[in-house]
N, C-alpha and C positions, 0 to 999 in steps of 0.2 A: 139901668138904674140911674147914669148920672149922663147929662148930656155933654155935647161936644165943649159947651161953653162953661160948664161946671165944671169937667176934665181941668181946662185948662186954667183955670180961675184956681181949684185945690191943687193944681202941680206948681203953679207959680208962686202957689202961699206956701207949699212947701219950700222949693226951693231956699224964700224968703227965713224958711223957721231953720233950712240946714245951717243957711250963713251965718245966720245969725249967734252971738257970742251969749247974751246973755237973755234964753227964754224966762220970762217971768209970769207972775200969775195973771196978768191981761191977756197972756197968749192961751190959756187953758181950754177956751172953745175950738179956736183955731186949731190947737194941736189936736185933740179930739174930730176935729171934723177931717182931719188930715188923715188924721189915723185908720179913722174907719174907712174914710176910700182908698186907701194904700190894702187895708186887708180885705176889701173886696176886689181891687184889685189883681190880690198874690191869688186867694182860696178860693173866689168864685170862679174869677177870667183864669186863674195861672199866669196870669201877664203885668209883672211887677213893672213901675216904671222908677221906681228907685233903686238901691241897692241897700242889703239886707242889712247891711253897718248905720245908713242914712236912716233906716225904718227903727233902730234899735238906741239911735241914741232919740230920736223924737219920744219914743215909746217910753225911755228914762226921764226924759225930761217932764212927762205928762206926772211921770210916776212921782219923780221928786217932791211936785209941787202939790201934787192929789195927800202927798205925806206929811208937809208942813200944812197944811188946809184942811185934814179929815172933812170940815163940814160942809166942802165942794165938790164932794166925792157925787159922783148920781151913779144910780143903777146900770145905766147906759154905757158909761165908761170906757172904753177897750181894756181899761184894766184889771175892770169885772168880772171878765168871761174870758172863756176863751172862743178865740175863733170861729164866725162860723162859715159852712160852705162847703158843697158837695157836688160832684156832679152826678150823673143819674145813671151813668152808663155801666157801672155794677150794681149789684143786689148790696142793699148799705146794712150791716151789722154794726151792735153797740159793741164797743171794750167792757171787759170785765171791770175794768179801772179806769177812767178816763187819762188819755196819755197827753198831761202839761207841757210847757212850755218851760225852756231853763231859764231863770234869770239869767243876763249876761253883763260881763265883764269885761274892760278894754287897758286897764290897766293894776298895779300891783295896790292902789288907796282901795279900789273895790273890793278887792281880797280882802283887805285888812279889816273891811268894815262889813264883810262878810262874816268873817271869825268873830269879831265882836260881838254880834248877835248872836252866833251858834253859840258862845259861852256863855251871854246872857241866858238865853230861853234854857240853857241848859243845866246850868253853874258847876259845869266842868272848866277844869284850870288849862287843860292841855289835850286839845281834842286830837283824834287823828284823821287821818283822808287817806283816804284811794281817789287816787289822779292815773285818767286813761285819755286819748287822745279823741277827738272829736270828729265822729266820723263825716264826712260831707255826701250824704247820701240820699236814699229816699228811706223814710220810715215806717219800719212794718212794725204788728202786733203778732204773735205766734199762742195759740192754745192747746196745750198737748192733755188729751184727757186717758188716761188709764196707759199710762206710756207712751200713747199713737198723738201724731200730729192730727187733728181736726179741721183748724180753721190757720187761716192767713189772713191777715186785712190789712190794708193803709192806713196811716193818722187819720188821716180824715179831719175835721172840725176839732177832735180831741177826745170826743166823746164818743161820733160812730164813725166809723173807715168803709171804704171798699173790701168785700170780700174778697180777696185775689188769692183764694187756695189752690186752685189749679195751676197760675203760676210759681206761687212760689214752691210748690212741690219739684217745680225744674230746676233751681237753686240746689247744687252737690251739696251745699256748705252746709244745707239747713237737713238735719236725719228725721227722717220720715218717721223713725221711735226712737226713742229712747228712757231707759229705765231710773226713772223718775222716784218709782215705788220702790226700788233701794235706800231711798231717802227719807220714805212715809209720805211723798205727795203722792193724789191723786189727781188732781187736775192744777194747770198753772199755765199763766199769763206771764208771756215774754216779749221784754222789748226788742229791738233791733236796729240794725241800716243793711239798705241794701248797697250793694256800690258795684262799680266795674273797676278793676285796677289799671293805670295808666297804661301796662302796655296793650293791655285786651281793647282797651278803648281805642288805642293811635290805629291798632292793627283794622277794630270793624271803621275806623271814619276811613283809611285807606281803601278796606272793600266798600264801603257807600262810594265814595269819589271813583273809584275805577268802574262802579255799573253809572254813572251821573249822577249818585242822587247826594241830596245834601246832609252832609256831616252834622252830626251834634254839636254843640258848642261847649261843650262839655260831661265830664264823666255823671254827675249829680244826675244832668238831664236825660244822660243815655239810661240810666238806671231806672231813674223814675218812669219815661218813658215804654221801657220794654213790661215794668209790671201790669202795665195799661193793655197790653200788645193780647188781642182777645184769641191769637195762636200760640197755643202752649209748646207747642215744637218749635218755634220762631224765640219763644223767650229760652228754652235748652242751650241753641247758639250762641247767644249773647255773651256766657260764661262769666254769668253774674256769679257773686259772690255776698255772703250775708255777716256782718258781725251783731252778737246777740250781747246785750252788754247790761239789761238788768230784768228782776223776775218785779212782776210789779206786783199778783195776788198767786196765793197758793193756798189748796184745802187738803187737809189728810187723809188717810185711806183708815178706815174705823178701826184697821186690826193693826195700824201700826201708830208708832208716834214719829211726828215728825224728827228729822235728826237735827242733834242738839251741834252739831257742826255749823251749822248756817247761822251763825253770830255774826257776822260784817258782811259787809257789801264784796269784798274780796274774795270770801268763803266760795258767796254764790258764782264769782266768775268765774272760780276754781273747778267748781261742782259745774257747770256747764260747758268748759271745757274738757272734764273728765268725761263727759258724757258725750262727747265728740261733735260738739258746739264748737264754731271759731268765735270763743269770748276775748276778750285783749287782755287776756290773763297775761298774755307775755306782755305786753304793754303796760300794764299796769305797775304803778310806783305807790309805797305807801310811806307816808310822811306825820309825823308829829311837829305841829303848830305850822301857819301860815306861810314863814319865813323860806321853809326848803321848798313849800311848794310852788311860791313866786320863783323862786331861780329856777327852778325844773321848768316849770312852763315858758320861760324866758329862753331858757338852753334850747327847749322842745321847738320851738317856732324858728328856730335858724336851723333847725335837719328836714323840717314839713316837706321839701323838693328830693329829700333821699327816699321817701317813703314810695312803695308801690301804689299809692291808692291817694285819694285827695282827703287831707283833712283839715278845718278850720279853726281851729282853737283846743283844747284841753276841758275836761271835764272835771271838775271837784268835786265830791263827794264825801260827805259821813260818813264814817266806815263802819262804825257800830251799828246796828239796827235798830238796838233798845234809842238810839238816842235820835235818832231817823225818826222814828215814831213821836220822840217826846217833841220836835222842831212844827210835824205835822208839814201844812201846806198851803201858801193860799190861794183865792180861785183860779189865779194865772200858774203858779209855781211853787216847789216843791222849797222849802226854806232850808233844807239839808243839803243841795247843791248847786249848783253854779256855773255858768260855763265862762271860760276864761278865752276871749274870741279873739284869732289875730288879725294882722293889719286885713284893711281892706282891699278888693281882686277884683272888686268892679268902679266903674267909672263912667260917666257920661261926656259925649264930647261930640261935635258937629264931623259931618261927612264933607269935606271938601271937593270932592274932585275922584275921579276914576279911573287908572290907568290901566291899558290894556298890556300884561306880559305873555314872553310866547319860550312856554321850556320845550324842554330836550327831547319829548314827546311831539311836538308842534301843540299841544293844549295849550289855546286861550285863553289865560286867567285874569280875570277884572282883578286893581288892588283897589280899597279902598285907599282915599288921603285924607286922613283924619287934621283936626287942629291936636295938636299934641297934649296929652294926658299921663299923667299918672299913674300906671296901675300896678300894684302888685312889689312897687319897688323899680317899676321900668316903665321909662318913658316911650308910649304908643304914640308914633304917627300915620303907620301903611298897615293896612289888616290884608286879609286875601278874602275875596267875597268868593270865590271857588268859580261857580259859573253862571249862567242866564239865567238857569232855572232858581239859583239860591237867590239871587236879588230881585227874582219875582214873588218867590216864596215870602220874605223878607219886607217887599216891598219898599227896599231902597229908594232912597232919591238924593239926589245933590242937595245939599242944604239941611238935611234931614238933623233931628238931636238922634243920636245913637246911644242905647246902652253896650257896652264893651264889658270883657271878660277876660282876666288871663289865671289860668289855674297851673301852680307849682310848672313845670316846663312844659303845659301844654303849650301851642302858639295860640295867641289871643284870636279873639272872635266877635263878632257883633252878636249877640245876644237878641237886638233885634229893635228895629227902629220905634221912634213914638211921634204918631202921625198924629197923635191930640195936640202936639204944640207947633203945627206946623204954620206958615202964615201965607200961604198960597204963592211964593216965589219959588218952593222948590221946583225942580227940574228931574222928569225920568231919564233915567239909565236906558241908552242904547248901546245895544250890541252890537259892535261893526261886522259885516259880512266878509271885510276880507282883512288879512293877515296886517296887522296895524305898521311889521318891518316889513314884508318883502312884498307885499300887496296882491300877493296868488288869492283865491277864492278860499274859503274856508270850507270847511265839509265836518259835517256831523253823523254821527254813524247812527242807527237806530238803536233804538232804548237806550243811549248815552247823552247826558245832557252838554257833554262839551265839545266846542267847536275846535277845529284843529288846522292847521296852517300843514296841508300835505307837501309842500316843498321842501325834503331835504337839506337841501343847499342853502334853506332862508336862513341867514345870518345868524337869528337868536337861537336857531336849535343847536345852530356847528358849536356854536360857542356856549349852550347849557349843556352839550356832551361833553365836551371840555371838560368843564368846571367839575360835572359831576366823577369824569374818569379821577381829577387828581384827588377828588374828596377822602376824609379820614377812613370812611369805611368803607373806600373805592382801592384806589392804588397809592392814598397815605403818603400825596408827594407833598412835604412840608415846605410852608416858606412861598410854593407860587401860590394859592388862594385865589376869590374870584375878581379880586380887584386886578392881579397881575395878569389874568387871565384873558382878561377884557380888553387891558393895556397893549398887552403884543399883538391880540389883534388884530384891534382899531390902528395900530403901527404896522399892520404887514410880516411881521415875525411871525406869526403862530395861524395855519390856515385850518388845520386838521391834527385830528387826536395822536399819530405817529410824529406828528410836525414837532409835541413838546420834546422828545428824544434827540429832535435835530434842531435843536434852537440854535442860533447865530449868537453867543454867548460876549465875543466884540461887540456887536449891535446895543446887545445890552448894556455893558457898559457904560455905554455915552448915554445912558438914560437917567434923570436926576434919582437918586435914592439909592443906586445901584452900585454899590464900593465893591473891592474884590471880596469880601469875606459873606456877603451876601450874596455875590453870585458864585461863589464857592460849593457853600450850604445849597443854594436851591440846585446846584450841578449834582452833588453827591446825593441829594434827596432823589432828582427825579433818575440816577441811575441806580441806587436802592432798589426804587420800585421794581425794576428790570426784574427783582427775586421774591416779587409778592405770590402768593400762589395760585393754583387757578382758581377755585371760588373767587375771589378777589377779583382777579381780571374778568371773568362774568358778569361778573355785577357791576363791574366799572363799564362795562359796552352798553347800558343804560338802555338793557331787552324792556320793553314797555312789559310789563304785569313780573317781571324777574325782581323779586327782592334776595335779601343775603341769604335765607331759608332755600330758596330755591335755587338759586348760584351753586350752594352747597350739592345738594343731592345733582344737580346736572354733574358737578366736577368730578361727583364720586360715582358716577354711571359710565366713564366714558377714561380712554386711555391720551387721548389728544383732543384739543377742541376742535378741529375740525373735521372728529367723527361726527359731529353732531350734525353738520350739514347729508347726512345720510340716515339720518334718522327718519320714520315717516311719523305724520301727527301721531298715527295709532300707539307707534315706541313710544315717543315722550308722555302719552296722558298714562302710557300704565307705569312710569315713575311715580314716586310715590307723594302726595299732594300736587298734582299737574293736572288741571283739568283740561277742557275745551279751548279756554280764553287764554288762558299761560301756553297750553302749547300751541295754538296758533301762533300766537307772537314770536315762541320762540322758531316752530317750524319759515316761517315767513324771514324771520330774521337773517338763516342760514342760507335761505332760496337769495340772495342782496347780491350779485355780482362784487357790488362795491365792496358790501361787508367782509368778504373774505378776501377781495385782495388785499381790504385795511390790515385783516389775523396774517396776511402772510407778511405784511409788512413788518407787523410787530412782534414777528415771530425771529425776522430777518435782522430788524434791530437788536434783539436780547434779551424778547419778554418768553417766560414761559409758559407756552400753549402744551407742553406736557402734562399728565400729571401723576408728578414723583412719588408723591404719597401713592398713591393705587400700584404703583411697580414694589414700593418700599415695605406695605403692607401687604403685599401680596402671599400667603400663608398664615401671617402675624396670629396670636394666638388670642385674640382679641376680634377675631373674624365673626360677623356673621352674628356680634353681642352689639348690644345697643346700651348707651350709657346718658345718665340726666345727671347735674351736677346743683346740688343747693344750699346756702347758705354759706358760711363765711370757713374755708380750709384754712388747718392747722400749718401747713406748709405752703401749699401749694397756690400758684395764683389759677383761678379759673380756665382763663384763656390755654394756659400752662399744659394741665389736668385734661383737656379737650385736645392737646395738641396731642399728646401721650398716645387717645384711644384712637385718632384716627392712623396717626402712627404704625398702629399696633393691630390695624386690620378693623376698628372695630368702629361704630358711629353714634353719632351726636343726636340726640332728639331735639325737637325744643321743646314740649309737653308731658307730664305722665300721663300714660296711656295705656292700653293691653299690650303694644308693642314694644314697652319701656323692659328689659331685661334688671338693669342694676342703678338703684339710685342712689351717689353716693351723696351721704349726708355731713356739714360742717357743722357750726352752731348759728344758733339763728336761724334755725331752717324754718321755713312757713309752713306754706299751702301745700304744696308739691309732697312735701312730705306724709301731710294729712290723708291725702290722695291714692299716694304707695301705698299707705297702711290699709286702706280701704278697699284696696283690688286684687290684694293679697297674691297677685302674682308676681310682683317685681319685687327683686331682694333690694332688700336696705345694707346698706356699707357703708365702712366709714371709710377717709382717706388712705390709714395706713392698709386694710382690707385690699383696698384698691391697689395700690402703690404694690400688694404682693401679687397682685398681676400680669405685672409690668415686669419681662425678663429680667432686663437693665438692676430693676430696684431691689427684688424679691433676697430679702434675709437667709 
């Protein structure tokens, strides 16, 4: 639709209309003309080249001026209509409702002058609201007719979606019935987000990157994504998750009357998580007049990074219905709520330069070298492009404009270049054939996209084993770090992982920074360690595919770690999540001459390759039970609570599952707990339930 030279002619006059301080009414075509190629860019291509904050305040600006002008308004608009754009690769279904777009909001004068109007249209003195957080997901549509789920679809345009009911049927979150006609509905239209929560997300871009292939750049797009994904077993895996957060139409069943409960907006989340919907009925706050709900969403935007899931802003709403109705809507949005967006998570900024790193695996990883940006509250200079295959997928180049991303404590990402404003001095991206420190050959394994430096001894791996052994969830030696790490030695102090045990601690000394009370600390730190246990020391020897999950179940299989070098592949894979690829690694690891004369070393210096737990709970009455722990304990700390059961003979899950025996519940419990109730084989407990378990505690 728009050629090379159009592209770049409407990005550059965007640009011009971002920077720009004061849009006025000569800008009105221009905005307009920006706008419609920014939304055939998002809904047609899916390939924005701005960020959704840049698209939203143009969008306002266009709106401002179309409302001091009524008589410049044209039919054409963008904010006429909504949206349009489809792709063809589903069967395309209309909504029972067309699903609008929220107005949005970027600071507390818009609220205020939100409310002003909600009291005008309404000539109420004191309105109220239901405030829920704003999911950052993909958007579905849900029709449940005669109790049963029917249909699924995407937004779509607003008006018609993709039908994606065979995926979303894989969605735990969403019940395939439920009893609707307790209510006096017979059929209804429900909105929703689909999302992955942060740690489901870190876990699948770790398995993309350990088969080579390339990670998402974030949770939104892994979601949206997988609803695309035309194997319905493939989107099962994913372990999406759905929040349903309003009914948009509903008709009644002729023998009943609709219930007279569903008076506000609150009612209904109540009513669909009664009905074992995830609504954010627990999230939900309701508020009288404007003023609490600016501080709550002000409060709410400084905890966005505690949350399990990514969210962008707060939602406002009318809480009463009757008066929902009387507000109405116009063609863009519903005039009864509002969305209250926070700071901005994307940013655009040039690629400078490529450097080759080589970690504790020997994997080759490009970094990108940005001009530094902005984003999210943190200043981005270095991204990680992952490997060959992401920056051909990508289609990187030196010199490139990049859009970037950083979501709550995801690590930032390139989102993906924009080759429409390029000027023919960029430069491709070469991938060097051999090792950029130690200059061995590189070697790529088949169906893995990344290149690896097989020389042990190459400098950069001795020293990312290091680093990783002292790390917090490794062996938690406080005080050395990768700076000091790197320091000893490029000085000759530190050659090898036993070497930190035996540091020259005089030597240290005459080093500038190094007083006696900080080589104090880091002596008593890294002799600590000596008492870490062995999951810990596992996971600190940096088994290529060995995460904390699997450190664990190896240390609770085995009496000494150097049963393990006797294991054959067949023992480790019938551990329990240890496949092909895990126990190769680990099998291979054990077969290392070096490796185990490293374990005796460090068994010689004062580490413990025992493991005292498995002697300690050996009978414990807690044997052979399996325990998940959720939400926030009345006493106890987590970690605490987990120490107790393995103590006590008994072990750690990390998911509910058929295997889960007992899930003890704190407050604030989630998902997990939704999960228990629905397999009905795992007993729910509370702490003290628990705690009379426990020889020790038992009343």
């Amino acid at each position: 639709m728009y050629t090379k030279d159009q592209t770049k002619k409407l990005q550059a006059e965007t640009e011009s209309l971002v920077k720009k301080k004061n849009i006025g009414i000569k800008d009105i075509d221009s905005l307009r003309n920006v706008l419609r190629f920014h939304e055939y860019r998002y809904y047609i291509l899916n390939d924005p080249l701005i960020s959704d904050y840049e698209y939203d305040q143009l969008y306002k600006a266009l709106e401002n001026i179309e409302k001091e002008n009524p008589d410049l308004i044209t039919k054409d608009s963008p904010t006429q209509r909504v949206a349009k754009g489809l792709t063809k690769e589903f069967y395309t279904v209309s909504h029972l409702v067309p699903m609008l777009s929220l107005d949005n909001s970027y600071n507390s004068e818009d609220l205020i002058d939100f409310e002003r109007k909600a009291r005008e249209l309404t000539g109420e003195n004191k309105i109220e609201y239901c405030v829920e957080p704003k999911f950052d997901g993909a958007s579905i549509s849900l029709i449940y007719e005669n109790d049963l789920l029917i249909r699924g679809a995407t937004r779509g345009d607003g008006v018609e979606g993709d039908d994606i009911t065979t995926n979303v049927k894989q969605i735990k979150s969403i019940p395939l019935s439920a009893k609707f006609s307790d209510y006096g509905i017979q059929q209804i239209e429900i909105r929703g987000e689909v999302l992955i929560n942060k740690k489901n997300f870190s876990k699948f871009n770790e398995k993309l990157m350990e088969q080579g292939e390339v990670p998402f750049a974030n949770p939104r797009n892994s979601a949206a994504g997988t609803l695309r994904i035309k194997d319905p077993s493939e989107v099962g895996k994913r372990n999406l998750e759905a929040f349903v957060y309003h009914i948009s139409y509903f008709s009644s069943l002729k023998s009943k009357k609709i219930s007279d409960k569903l008076k506000h907006h609150s009612d209904s989340l109540e009513m669909l998580w009664d009905l074992g919907f995830r609504s954010p009925e627990k999230e939900k706050k309701i508020f009288k007049g404007i003023e609490p709900v600016i501080k709550y969403c002000n409060e709410f935007e400084t905890m966005r990074d505690d949350l399990p899931y990514e969210i962008d802003g707060m939602v406002i709403k009318v809480n009463d219905l009757v008066l929902q109705e009387k507000l109405g809507m116009t063609s863009h949005h519903p005039r009864w709520a509002i969305a209250f967006k926070f700071k901005a998570r994307q940013a655009t900024s040039k690629l400078l330069a490529v450097e080759f790193q080589v970690g504790r695996t020997g994997a080759v990883t490009p970094v990108a070298k940005l001009k530094p940006v902005a984003v999210g509250g943190v200043t981005v200079s270095s991204i990680s492009v992952h490997n060959e295959e992401y920056i051909k997928e990508k289609d990187l180049r030196i010199g490139d404009s990049v859009l970037i991303e950083r979501a709550g404590d995801v690590i930032p990402q390139i989102v993906k270049s924009i080759p429409e404003l390029r000027t023919g001095k960029e430069k491709k991206i070469h991938f060097p054939d051999k090792c950029p420190v130690c200059k061995s050959q590189l070697y790529k394994e088949e169906e893995e996209a990344v290149w690896r430096c097989t020389n042990l001894d190459c400098p950069a791996q001795v020293v990312e084993r290091m680093i990783h052994f002292t790390s917090k969830d490794a062996m938690d030696i406080r005080g050395f770090g990768d700076a000091n790490v790197r320091k000893f030695f490029e000085l000759g102090l530190l050659k090898d992982i036993p070497g930190i045990y035996e540091l020259d601690y005089k030597k240290i000394s005459e080093l500038e920074g190094f007083g006696e009370k900080s080589i104090d600390n880091l002596q008593k730190a890294i002799n600590n360690s000596k008492n870490q246990p062995l999951h810990r020391l596992i996971y600190a020897l940096g088994i290529r595919f060995v995460g904390e999950t699997t450190a664990k179940t190896l240390a609770n299989s085995i009496k000494h770690l150097l049963d393990l070098k006797d294991l054959s592949q067949e023992d480790l894979q019938n551990l329990e999540d240890i496949g092909p690829k895990v126990g190769g690694s680990i099998y291979h690891f054990f077969r290392n001459k070096e490796n185990i004369q490293m374990l005796h070393q460090l068994e010689k210096i004062g580490l413990k390759l025992k493991n005292e737990k498995k002697d300690l709970a050996k009978g414990g009455n807690l044997n052979g039970l399996s325990f998940l722990f959720t939400g926030t304990l009345p006493t106890l700390k987590r970690s605490d609570a987990e120490t107790m059961v393995e103590q006590n003979g008994g072990q750690i899950l990390g998911g509910v599952s058929a295997k889960l025996n007992y899930l003890v519940v704190g407050e604030d419990a989630g998902s997990k707990l939704d999960k228990a109730k629905k397999l009905n084989t795992v007993k729910i407990i509370s702490e003290e339930e628990f705690l009379k378990m426990i020889p020790s505690t038992k009343s």
